[in-house]
PQR file of N, CA, C, O and H, with PARSE charges and radii, in Angstrom:
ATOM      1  N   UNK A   1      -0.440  24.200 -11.776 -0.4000 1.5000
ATOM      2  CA  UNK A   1      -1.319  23.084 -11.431 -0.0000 2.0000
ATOM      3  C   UNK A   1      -0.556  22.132 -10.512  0.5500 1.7000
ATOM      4  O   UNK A   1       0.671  22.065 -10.593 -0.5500 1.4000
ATOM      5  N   UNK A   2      -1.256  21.384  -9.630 -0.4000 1.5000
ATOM      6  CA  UNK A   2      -0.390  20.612  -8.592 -0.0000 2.0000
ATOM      7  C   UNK A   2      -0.277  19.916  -8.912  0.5500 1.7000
ATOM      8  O   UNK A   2      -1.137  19.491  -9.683 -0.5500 1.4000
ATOM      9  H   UNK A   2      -2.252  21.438  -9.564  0.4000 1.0000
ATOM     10  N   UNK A   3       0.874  19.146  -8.629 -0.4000 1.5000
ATOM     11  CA  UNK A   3       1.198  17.378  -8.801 -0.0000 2.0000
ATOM     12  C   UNK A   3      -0.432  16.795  -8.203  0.5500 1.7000
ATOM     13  O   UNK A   3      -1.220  17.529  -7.607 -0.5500 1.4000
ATOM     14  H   UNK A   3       1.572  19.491  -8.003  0.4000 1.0000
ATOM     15  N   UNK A   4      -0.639  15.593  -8.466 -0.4000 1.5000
ATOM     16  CA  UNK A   4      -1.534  14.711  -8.162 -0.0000 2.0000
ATOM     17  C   UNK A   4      -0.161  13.910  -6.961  0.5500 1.7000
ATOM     18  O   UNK A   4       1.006  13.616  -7.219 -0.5500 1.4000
ATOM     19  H   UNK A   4       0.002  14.997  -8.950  0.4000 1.0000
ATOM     20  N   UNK A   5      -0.973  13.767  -5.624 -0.4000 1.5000
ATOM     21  CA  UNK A   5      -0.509  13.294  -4.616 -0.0000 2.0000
ATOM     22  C   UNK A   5      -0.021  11.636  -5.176  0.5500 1.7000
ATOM     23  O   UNK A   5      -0.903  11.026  -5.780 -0.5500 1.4000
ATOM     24  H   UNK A   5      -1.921  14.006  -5.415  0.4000 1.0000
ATOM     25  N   UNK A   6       1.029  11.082  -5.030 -0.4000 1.5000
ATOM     26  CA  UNK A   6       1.376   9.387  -4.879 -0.0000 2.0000
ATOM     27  C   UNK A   6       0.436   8.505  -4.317  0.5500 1.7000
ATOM     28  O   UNK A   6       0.029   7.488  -4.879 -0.5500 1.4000
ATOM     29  H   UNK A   6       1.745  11.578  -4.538  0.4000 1.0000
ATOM     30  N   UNK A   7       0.079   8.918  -3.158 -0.4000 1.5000
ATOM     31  CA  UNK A   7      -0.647   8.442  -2.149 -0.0000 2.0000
ATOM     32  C   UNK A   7      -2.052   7.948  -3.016  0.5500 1.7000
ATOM     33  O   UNK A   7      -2.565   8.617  -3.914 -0.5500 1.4000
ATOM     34  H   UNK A   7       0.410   9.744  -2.702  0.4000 1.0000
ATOM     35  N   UNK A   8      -2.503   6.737  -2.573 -0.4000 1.5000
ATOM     36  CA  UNK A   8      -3.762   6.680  -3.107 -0.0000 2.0000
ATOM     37  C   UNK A   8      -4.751   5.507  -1.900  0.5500 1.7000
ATOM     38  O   UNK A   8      -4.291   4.874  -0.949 -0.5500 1.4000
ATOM     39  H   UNK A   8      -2.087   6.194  -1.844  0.4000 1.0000
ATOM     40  N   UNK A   9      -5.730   5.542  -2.241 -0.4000 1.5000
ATOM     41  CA  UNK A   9      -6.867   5.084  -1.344 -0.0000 2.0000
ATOM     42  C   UNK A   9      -6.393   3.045  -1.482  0.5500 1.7000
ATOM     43  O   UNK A   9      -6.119   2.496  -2.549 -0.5500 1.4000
ATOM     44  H   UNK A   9      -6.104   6.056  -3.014  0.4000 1.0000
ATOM     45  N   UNK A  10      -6.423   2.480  -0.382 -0.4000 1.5000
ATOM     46  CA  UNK A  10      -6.516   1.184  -0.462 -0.0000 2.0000
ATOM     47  C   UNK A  10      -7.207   0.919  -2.058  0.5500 1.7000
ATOM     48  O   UNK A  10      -6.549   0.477  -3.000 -0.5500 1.4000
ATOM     49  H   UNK A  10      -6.645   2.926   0.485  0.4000 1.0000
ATOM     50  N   UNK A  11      -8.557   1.263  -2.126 -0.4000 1.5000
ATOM     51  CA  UNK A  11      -9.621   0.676  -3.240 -0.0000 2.0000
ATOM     52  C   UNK A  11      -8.976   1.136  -4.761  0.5500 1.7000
ATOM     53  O   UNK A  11      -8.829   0.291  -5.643 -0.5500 1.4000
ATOM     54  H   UNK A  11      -9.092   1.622  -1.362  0.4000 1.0000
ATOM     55  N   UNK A  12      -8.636   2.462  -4.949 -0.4000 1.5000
ATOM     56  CA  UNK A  12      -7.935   2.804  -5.606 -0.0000 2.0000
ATOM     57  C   UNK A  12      -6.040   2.180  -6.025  0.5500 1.7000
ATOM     58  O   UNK A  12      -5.508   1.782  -7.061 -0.5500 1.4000
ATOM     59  H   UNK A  12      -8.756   3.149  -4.232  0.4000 1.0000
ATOM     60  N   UNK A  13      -5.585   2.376  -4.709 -0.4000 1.5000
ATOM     61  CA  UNK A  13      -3.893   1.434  -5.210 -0.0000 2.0000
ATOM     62  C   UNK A  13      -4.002   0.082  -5.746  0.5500 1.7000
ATOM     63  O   UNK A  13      -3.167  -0.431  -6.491 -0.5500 1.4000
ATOM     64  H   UNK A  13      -6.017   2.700  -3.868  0.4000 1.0000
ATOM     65  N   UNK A  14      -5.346  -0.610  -5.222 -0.4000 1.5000
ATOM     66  CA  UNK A  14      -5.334  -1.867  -5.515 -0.0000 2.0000
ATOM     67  C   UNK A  14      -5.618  -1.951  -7.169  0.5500 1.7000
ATOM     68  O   UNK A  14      -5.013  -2.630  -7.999 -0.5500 1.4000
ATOM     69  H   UNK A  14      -6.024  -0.193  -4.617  0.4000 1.0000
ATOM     70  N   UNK A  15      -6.775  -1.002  -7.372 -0.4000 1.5000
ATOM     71  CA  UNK A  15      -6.979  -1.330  -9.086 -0.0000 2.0000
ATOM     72  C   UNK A  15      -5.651  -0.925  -9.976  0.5500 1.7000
ATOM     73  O   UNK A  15      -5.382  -1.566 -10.992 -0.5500 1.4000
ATOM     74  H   UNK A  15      -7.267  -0.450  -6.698  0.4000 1.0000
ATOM     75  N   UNK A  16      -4.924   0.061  -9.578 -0.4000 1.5000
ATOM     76  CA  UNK A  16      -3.931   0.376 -10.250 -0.0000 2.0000
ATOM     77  C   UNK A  16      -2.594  -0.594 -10.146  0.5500 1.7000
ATOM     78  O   UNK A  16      -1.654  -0.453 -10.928 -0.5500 1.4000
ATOM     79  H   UNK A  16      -5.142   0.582  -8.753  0.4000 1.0000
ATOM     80  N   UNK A  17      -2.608  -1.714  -8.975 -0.4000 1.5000
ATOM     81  CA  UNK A  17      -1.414  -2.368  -9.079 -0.0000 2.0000
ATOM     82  C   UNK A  17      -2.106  -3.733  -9.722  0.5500 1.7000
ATOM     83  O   UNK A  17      -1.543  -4.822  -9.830 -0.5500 1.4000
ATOM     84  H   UNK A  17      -3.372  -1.828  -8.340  0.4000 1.0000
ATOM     85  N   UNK A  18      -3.387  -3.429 -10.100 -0.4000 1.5000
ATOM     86  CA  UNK A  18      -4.118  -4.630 -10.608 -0.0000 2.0000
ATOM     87  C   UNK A  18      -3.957  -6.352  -9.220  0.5500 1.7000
ATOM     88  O   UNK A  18      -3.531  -7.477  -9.483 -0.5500 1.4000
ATOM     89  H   UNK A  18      -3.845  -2.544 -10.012  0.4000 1.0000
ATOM     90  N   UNK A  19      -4.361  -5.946  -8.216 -0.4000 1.5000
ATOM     91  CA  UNK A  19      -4.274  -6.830  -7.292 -0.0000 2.0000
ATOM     92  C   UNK A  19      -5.985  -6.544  -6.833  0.5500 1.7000
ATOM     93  O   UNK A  19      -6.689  -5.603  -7.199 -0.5500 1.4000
ATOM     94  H   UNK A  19      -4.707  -5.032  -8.002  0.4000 1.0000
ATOM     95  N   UNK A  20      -6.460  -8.001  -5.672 -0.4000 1.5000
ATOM     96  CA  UNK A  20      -7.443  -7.410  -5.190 -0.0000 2.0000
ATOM     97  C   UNK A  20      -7.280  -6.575  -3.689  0.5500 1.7000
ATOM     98  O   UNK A  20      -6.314  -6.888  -2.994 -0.5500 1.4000
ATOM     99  H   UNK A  20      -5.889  -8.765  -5.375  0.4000 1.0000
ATOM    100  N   UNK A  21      -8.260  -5.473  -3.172 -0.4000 1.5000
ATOM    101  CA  UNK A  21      -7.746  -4.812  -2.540 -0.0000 2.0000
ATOM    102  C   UNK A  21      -7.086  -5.679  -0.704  0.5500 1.7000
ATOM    103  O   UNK A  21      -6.221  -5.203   0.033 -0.5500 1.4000
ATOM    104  H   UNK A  21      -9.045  -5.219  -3.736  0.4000 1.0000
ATOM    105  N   UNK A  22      -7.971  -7.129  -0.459 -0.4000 1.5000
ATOM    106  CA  UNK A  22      -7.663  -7.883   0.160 -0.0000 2.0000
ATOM    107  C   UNK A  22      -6.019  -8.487   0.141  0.5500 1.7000
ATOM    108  O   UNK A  22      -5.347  -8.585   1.168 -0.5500 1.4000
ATOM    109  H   UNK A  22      -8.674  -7.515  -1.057  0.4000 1.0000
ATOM    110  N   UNK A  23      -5.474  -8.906  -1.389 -0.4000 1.5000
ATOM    111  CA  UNK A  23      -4.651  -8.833  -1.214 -0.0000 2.0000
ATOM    112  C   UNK A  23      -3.379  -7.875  -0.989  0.5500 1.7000
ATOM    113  O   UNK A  23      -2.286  -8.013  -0.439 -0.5500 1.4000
ATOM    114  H   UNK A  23      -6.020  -8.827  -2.223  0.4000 1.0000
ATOM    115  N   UNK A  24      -3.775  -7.251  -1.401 -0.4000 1.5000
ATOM    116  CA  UNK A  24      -2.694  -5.555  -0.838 -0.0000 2.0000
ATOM    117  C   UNK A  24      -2.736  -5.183   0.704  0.5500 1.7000
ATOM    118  O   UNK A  24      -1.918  -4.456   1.267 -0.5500 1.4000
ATOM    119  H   UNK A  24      -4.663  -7.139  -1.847  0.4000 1.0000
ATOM    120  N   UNK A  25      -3.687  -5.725   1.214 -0.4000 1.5000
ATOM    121  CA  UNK A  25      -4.076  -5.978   2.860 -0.0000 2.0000
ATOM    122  C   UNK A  25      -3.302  -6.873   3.526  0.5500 1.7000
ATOM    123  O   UNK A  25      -2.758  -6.697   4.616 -0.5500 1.4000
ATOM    124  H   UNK A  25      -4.351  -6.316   0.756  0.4000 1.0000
ATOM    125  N   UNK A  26      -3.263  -8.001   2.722 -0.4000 1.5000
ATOM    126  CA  UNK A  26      -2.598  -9.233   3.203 -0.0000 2.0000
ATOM    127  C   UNK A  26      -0.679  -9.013   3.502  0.5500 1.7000
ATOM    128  O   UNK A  26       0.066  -9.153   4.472 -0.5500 1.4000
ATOM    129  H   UNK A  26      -3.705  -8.144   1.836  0.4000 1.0000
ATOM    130  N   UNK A  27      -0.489  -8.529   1.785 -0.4000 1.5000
ATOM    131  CA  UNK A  27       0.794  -8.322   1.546 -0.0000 2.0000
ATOM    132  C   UNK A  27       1.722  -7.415   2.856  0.5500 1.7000
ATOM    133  O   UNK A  27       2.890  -7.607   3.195 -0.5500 1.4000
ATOM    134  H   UNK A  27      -1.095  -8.415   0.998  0.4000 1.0000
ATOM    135  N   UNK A  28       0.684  -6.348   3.432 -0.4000 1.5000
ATOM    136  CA  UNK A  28       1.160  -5.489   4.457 -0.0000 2.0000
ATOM    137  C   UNK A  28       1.673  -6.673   5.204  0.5500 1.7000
ATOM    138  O   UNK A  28       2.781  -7.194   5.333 -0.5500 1.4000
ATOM    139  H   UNK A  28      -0.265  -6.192   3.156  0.4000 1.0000
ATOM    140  N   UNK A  29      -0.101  -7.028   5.864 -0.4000 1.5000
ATOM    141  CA  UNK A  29       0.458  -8.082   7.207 -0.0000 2.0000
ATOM    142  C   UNK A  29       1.285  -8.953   7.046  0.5500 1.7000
ATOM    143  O   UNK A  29       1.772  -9.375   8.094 -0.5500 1.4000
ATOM    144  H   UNK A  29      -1.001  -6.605   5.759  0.4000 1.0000
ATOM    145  N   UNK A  30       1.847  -9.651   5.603 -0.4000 1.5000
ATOM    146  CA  UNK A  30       3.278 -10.495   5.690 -0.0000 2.0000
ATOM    147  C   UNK A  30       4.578  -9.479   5.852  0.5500 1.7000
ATOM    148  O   UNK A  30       5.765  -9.801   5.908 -0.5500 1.4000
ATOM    149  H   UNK A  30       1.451  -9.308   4.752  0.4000 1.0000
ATOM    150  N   UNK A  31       4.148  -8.503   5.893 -0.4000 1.5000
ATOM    151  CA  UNK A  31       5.432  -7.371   6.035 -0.0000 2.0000
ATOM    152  C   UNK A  31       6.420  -6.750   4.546  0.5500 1.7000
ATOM    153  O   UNK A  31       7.496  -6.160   4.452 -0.5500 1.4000
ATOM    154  H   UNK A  31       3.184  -8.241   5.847  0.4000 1.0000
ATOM    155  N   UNK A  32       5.411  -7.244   3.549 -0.4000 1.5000
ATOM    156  CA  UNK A  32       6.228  -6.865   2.167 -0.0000 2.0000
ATOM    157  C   UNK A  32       6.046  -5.945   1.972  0.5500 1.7000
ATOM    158  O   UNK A  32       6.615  -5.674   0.914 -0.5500 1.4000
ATOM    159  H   UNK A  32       4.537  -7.724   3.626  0.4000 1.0000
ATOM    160  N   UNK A  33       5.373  -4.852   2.477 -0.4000 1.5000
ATOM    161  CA  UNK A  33       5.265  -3.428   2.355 -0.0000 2.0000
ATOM    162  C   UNK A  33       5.313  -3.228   3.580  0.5500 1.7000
ATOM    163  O   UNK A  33       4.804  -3.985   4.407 -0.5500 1.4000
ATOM    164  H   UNK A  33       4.911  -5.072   3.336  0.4000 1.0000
ATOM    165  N   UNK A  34       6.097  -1.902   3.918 -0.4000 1.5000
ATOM    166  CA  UNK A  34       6.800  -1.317   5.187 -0.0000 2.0000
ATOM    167  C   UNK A  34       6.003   0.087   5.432  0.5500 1.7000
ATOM    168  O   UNK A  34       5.894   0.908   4.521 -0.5500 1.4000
ATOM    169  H   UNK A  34       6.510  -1.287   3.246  0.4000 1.0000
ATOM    170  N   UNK A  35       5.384   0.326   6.898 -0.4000 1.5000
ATOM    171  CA  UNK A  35       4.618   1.553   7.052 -0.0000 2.0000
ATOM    172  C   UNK A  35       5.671   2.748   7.234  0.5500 1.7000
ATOM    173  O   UNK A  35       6.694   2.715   7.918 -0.5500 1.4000
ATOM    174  H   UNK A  35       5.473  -0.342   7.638  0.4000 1.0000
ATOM    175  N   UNK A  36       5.130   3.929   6.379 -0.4000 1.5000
ATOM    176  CA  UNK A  36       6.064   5.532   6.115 -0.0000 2.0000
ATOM    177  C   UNK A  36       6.404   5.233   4.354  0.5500 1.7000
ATOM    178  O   UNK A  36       6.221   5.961   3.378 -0.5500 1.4000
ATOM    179  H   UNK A  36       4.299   3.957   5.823  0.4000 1.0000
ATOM    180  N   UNK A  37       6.812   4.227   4.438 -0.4000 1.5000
ATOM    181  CA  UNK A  37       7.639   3.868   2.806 -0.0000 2.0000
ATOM    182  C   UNK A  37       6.750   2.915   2.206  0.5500 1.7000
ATOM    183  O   UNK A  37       7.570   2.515   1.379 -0.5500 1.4000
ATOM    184  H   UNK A  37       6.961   3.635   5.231  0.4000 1.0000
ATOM    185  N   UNK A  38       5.863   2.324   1.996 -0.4000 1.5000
ATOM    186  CA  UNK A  38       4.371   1.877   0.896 -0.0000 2.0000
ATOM    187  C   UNK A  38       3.129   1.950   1.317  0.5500 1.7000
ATOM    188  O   UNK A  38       2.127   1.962   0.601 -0.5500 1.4000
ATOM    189  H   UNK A  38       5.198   2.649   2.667  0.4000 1.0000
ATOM    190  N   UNK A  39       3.178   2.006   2.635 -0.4000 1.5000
ATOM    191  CA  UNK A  39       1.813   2.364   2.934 -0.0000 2.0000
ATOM    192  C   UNK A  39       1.905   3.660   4.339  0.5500 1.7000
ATOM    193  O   UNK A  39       2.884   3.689   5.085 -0.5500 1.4000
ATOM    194  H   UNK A  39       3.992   1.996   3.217  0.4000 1.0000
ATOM    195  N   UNK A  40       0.848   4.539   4.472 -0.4000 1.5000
ATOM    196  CA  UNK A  40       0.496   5.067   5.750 -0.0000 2.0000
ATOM    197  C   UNK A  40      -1.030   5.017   6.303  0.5500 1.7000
ATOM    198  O   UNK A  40      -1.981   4.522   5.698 -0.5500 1.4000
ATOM    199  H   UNK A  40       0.053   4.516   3.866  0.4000 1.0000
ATOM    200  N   UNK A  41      -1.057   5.505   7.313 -0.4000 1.5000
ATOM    201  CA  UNK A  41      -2.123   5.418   8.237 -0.0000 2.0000
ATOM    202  C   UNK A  41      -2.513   7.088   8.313  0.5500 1.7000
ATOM    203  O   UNK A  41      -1.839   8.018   8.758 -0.5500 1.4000
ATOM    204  H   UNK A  41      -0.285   5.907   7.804  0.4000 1.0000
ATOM    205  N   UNK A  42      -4.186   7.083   7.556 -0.4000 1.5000
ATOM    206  CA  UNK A  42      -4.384   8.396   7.832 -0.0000 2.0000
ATOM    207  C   UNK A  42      -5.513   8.688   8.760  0.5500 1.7000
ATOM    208  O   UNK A  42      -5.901   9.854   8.826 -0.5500 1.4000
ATOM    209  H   UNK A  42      -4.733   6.328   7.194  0.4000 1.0000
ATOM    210  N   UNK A  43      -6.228   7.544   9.661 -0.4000 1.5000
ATOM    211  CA  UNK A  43      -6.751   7.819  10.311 -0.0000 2.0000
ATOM    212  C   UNK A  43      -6.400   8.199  12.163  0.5500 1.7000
ATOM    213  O   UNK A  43      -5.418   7.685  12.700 -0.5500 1.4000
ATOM    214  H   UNK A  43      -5.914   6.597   9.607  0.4000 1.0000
ATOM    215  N   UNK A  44      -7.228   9.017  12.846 -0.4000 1.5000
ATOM    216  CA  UNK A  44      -6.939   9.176  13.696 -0.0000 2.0000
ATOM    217  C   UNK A  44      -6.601   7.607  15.251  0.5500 1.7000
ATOM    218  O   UNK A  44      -6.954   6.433  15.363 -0.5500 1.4000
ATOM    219  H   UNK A  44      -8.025   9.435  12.410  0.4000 1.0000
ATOM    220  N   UNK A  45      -5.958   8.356  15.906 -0.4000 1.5000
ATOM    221  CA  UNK A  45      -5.329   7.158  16.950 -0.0000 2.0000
ATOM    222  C   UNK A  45      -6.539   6.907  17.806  0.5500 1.7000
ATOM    223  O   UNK A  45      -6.359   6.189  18.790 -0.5500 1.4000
ATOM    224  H   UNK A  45      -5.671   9.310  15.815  0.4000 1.0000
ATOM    225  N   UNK A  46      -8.160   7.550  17.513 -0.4000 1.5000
ATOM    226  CA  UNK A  46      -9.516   6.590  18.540 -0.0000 2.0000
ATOM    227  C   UNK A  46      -9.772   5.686  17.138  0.5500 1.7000
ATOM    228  O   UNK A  46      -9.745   4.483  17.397 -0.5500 1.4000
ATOM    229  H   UNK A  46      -8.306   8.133  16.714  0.4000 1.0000
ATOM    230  N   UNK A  47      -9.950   5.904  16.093 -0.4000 1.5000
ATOM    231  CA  UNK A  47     -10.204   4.926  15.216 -0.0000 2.0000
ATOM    232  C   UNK A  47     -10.600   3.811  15.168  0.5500 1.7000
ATOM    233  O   UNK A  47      -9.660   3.028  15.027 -0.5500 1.4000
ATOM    234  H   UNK A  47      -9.973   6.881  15.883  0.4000 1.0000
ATOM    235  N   UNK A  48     -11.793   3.218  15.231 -0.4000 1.5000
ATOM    236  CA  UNK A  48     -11.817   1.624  15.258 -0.0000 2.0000
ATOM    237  C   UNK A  48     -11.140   0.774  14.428  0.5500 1.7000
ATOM    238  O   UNK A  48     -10.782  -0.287  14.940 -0.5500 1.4000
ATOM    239  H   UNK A  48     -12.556   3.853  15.345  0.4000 1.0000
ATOM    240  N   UNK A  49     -10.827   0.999  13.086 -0.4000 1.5000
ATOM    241  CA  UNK A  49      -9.946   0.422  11.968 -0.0000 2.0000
ATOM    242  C   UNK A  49      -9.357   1.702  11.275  0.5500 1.7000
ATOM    243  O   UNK A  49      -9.871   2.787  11.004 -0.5500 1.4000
ATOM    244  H   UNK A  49     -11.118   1.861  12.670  0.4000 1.0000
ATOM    245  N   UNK A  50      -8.031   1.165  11.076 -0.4000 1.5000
ATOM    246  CA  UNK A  50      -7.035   2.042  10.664 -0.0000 2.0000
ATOM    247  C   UNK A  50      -7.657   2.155   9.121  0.5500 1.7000
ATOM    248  O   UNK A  50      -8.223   1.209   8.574 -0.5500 1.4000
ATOM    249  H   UNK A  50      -7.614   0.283  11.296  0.4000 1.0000
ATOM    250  N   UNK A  51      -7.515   3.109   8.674 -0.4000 1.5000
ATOM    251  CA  UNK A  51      -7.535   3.641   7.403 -0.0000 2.0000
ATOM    252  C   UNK A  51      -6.087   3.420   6.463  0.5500 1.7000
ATOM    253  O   UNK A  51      -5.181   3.918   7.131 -0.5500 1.4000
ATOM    254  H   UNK A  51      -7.055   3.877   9.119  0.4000 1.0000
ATOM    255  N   UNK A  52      -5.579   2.909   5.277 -0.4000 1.5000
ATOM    256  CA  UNK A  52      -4.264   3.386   5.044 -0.0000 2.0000
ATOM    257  C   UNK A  52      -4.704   3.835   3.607  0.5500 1.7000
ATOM    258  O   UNK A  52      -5.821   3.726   3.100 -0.5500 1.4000
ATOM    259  H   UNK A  52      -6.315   2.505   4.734  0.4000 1.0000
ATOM    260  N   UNK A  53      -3.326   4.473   2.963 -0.4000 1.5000
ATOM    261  CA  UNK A  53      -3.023   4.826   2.067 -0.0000 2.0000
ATOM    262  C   UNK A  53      -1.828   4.495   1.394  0.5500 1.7000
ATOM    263  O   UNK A  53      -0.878   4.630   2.165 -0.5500 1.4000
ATOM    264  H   UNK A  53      -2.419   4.561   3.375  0.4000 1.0000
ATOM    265  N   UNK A  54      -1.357   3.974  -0.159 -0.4000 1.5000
ATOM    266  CA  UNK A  54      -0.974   3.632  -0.594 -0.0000 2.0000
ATOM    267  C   UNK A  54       0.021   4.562  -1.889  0.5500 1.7000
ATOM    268  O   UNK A  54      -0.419   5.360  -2.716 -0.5500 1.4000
ATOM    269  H   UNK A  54      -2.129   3.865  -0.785  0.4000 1.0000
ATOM    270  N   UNK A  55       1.787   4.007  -1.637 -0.4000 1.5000
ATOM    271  CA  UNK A  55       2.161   4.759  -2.394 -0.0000 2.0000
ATOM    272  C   UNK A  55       2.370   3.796  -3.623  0.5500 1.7000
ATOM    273  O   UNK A  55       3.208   2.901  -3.512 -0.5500 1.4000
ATOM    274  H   UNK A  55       2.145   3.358  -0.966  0.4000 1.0000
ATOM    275  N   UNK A  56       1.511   3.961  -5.017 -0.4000 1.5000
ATOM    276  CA  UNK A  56       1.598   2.844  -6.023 -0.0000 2.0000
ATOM    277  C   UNK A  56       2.940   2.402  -6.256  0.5500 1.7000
ATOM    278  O   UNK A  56       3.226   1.205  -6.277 -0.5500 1.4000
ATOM    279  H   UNK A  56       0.830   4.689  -5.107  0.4000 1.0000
ATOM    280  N   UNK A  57       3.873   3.428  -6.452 -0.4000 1.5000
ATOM    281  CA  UNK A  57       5.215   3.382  -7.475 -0.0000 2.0000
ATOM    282  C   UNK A  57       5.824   2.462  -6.241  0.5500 1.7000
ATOM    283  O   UNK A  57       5.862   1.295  -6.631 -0.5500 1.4000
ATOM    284  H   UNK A  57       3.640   4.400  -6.434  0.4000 1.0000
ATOM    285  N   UNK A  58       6.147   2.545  -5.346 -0.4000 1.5000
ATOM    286  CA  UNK A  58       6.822   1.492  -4.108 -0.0000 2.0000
ATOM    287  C   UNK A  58       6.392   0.662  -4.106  0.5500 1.7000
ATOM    288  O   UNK A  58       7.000  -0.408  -4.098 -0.5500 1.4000
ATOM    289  H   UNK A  58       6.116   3.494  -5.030  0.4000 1.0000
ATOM    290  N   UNK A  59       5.141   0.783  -4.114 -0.4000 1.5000
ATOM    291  CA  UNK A  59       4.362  -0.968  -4.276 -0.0000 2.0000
ATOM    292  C   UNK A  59       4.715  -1.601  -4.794  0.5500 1.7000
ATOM    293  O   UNK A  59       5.234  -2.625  -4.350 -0.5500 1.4000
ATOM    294  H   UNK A  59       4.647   1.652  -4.121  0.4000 1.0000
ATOM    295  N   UNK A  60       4.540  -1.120  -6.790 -0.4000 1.5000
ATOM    296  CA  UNK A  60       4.802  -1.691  -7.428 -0.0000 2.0000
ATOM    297  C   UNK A  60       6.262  -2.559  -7.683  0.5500 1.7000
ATOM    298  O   UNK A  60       6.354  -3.684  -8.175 -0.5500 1.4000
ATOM    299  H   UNK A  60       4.117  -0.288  -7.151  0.4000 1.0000
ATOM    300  N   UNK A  61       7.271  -1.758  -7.237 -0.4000 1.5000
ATOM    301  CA  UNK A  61       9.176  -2.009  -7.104 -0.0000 2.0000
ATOM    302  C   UNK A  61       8.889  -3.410  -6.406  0.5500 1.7000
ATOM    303  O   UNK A  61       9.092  -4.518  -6.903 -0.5500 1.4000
ATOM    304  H   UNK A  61       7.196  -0.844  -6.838  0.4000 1.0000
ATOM    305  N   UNK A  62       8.239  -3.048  -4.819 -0.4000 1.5000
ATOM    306  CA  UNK A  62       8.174  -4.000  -3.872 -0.0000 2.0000
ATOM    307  C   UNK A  62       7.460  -5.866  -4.886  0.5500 1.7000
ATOM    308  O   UNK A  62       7.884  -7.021  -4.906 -0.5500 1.4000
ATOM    309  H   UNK A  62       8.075  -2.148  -4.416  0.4000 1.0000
ATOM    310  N   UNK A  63       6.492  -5.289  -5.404 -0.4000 1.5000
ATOM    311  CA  UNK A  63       6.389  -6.622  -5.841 -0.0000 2.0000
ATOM    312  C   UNK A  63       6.661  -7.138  -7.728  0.5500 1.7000
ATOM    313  O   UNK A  63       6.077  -7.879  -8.519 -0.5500 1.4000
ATOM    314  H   UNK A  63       6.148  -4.350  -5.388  0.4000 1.0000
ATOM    315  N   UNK A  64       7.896  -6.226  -7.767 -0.4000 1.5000
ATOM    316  CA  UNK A  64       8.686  -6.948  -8.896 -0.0000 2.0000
ATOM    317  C   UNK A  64       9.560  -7.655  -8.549  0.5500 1.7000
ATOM    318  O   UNK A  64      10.257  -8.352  -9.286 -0.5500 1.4000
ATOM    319  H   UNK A  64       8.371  -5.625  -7.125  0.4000 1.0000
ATOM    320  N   UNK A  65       9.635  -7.544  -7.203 -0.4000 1.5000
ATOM    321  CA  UNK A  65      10.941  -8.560  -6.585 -0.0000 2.0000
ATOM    322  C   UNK A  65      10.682  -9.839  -6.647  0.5500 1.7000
ATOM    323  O   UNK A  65      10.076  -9.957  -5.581 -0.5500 1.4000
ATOM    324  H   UNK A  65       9.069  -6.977  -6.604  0.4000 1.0000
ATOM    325  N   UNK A  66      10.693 -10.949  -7.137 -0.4000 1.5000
ATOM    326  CA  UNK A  66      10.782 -12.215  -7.088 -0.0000 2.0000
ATOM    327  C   UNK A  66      10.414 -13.014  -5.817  0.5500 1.7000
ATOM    328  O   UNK A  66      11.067 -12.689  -4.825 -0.5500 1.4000
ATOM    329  H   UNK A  66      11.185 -10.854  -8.002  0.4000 1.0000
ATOM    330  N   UNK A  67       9.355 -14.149  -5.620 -0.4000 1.5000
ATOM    331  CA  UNK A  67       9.188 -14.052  -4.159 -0.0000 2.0000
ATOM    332  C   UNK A  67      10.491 -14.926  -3.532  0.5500 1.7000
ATOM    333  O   UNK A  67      10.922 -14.908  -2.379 -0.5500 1.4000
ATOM    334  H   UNK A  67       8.825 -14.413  -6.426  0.4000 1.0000
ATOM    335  N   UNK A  68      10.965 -15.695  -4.693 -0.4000 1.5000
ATOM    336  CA  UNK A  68      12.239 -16.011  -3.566 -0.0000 2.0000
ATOM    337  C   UNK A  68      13.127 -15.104  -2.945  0.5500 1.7000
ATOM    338  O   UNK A  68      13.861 -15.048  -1.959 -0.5500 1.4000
ATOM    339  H   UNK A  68      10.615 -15.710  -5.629  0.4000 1.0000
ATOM    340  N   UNK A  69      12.766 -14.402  -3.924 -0.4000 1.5000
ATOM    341  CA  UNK A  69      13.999 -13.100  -3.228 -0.0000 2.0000
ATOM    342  C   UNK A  69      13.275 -12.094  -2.268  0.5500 1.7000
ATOM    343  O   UNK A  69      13.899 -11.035  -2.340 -0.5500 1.4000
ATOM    344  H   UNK A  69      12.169 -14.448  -4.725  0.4000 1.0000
ATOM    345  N   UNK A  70      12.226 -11.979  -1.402 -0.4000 1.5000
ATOM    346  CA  UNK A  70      11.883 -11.345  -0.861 -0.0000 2.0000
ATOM    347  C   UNK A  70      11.920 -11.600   0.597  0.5500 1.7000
ATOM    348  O   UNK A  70      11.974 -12.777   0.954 -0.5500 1.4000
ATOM    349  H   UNK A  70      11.719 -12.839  -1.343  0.4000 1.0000
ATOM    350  N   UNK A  71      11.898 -10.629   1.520 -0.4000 1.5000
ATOM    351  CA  UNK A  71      12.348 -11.322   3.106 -0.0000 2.0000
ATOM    352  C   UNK A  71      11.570 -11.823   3.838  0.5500 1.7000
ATOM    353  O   UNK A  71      11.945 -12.282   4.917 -0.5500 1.4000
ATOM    354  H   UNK A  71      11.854  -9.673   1.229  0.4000 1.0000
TER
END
């Protein structure tokens, strides 16, 4: 039987890191999650809006960090 992929849907990573999915949107654009390593882009390059996908377990690391301590 296969592993179940890391990767999960914006709507989906968000319920599982218990955030709303806006803020998991936001968090990208302040740069606290890094694209290849917490999030990717699975839509194609004509795309009107990028699609991403979410790796929970990085996420989650990423925001146990303390926000003073974050860059």
């Amino acid at each position: 039987m296969p592993k179940p992929s890391p990767w999960k849907t914006t709507t989906a990573a968000a319920a599982e890191l218990g955030i709303p999915a806006r803020r998991l949107r936001d968090l990208r654009k302040q740069g606290l999650f890094k694209l290849g390593k917490h999030y990717r882009i699975v839509s194609g390059p004509q795309a009107a809006k990028p699609t991403y996908q979410w790796h929970c377990d990085r996420c989650a690391s990423a925001l146990e960090v303390p926000m003073e301590k974050r860059g």
